[in-house]
N, C-alpha and C positions, 0 to 999 in steps of 0.2 A: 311815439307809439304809446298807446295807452297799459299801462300794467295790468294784470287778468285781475279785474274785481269781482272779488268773493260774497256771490249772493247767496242768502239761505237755502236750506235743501226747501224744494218744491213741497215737501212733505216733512215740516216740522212742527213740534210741538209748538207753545204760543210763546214759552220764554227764550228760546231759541230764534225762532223767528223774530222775535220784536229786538233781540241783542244783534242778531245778524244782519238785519238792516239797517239798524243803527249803527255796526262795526262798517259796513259799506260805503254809508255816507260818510262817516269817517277816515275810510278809504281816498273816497274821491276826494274831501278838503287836502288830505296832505300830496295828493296825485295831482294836484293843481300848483303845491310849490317845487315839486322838483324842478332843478336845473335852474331857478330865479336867484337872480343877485341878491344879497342883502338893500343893495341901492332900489330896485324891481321892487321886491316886497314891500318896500317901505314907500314906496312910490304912488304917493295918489293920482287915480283915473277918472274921479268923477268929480265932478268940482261942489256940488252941490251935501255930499257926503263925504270929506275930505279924512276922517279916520277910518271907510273903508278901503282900505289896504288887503292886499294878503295877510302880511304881519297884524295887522289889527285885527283882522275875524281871524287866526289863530290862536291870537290873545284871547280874544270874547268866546270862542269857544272853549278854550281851557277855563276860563273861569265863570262858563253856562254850565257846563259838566259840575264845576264845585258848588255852585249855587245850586243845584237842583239836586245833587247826590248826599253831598258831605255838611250842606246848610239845611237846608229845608229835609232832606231825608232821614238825616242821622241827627238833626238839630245840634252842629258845628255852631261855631264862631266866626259869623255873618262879618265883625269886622277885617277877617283876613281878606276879603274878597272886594274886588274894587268897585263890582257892580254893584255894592248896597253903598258905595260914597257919594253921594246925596253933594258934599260940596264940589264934583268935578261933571261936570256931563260926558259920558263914555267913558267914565275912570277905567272901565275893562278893555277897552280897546287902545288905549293909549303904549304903546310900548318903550317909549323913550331909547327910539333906535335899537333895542336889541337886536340881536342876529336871528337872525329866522332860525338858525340849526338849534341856537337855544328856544325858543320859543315854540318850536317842536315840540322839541325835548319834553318842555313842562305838558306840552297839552299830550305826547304820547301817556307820561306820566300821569296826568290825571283819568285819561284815559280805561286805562290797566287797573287804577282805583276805582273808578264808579263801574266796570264791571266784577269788579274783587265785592264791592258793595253790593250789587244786583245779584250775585252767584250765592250773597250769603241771609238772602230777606226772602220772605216769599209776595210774591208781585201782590196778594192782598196786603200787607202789611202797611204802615201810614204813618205820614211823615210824621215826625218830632218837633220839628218846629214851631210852636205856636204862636210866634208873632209877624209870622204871616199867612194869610188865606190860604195860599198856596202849598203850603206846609202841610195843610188836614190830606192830600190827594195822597193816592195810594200809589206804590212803587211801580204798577203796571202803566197810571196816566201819567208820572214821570217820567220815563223811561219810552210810553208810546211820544209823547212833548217834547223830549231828545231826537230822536227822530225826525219830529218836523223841523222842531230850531236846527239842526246840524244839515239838513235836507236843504231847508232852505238859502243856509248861510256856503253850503258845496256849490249851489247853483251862482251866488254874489261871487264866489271866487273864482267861477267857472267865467262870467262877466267880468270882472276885472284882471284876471287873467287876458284873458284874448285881447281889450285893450292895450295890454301891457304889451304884450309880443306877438301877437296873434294866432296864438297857441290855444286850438279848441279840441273839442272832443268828446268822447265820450260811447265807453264799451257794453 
């Protein structure tokens, strides 16, 4: 059974709404590993995209969250994150078997920080990072862009979920 996911009040402001649906989809990615094995998670179902995993879009999400909040928003240090490593292809998805309870863990954690970030900017404010494009966008088209990437990477795991065990849904 699915757990009650927490959608925005019907009547909220714009920073509240654009966090609340964004916390939702966030929702839903970690409501798709409950109850999967470590073996499960790590389990590829598609042959054609073989680091989509559960475990791997957990990875890539925790480290889309740091690339779009704590790099490009706060202009961090672009090499702690594996998505700017240029020598691996999907250095962000790659998990090297960790345990999914860890790889939660981090992505709750980054979590709790890009809205600790977003609670303390105001949505015009723009990003720090200047060496790349994407760094000049303001906190509101960052944060609307979390929302698609996490939106669309709930629905990948919603997909490879149900291959995995045929476990669908959705409330």
């Amino acid at each position: 059974m699915a757990p009650e996911l927490q959608r925005p009040p019907l009547q909220a402001d714009e920073r509240t709404a654009i966090i609340g649906w964004l916390d939702l989809q966030r929702q839903i990615l970690r409501w798709k590993c409950e109850g999967l094995s470590d073996a499960d998670a790590h389990r590829s179902v598609i042959p054609t995209s073989p680091a989509m995993t559960i475990a791997g879009l957990v990875s890539h999400m925790r480290w889309t969250e740091h690339m779009w909040l704590e790099v490009l928003f706060l202009g961090g240090d672009a090499r702690r994150n594996p998505s700017f490593d240029e020598s691996t292809e999907d250095a962000d998805w790659h998990t090297d078997g960790r345990p999914l309870a860890e790889l939660l863990a981090e992505y709750e954690g980054q979590c709790a920080r890009s809205n600790e970030i977003a609670a303390g900017a105001s949505l015009d404010d723009t990003g720090r990072h200047t060496g790349f494009r994407s760094g000049s966008a303001n906190l509101r088209w960052m944060l609307i862009h979390l929302v698609e990437e996490t939106g669309r990477h709930a629905g990948h795991a919603d997909i490879v979920r149900e291959l995995l065990d045929g476990t669908k849904g959705y409330s």
